[in-house]
C-alpha positions, 0 to 999 in steps of 0.5 A: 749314739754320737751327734754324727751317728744320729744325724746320719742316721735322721739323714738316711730317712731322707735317702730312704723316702727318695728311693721308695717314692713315698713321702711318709718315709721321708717325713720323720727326717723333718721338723714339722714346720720346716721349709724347702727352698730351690730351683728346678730350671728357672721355676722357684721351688719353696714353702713347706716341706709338705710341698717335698712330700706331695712332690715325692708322692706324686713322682716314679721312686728313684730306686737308682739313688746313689746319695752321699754326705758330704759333710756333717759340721756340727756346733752344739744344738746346731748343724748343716749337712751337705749329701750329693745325690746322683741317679734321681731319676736321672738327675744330680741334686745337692742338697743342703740341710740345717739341723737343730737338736730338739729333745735329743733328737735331730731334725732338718729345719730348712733344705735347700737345694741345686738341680745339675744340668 
């Protein structure tokens, strides 16, 4: 598989434990020390990526997601993705990912985030 392949592929983890609610299966997308960082209204929202799982399990599945990569900008071991989400329970998300290729493996080392109105 190419790069761009694996990372879709690590991305769809991501997409994947949005839909089913569950955080396990969001969690093989991420490094196990990565961070999260954004706003919900004016609340920072930020730490671990554990706090996206704990959030994730605490809340209804978004079996509605409509989620899209944007873009995919890759530089050797490094790399950002860009996936418009819509429909997460009734809300729009950017998010932001870094990437870093570990092993010949991708994993999300950082997602930031905005919250449409």
């Amino acid at each position: 598989m190419s790069d761009e392949e694996l990372i879709k592929k690590n991305i769809q983890h991501y997409i994947n434990g949005a839909i089913s609610g569950k955080g396990n299966d969001m969690e093989p997308a991420f490094h196990i020390e990565a961070t999260i960082f954004g706003y919900i209204g004016d609340d920072l929202f930020s730490g671990p990526i554990k706090n996206l799982f704990n959030w994730i399990d605490e809340n209804p599945p978004a079996t509605e997601l409509e989620a899209n990569i944007v873009n995919i900008d890759i530089e050797g071991t490094v790399a950002t993705v860009r996936l418009e989400s819509s429909n997460w329970s009734g809300h729009q998300f950017t998010d932001m990912f870094t990437l870093l290729k570990l092993n010949n493996n991708w994993k999300i080392m950082n997602k930031v985030f905005h919250l449409h109105s």
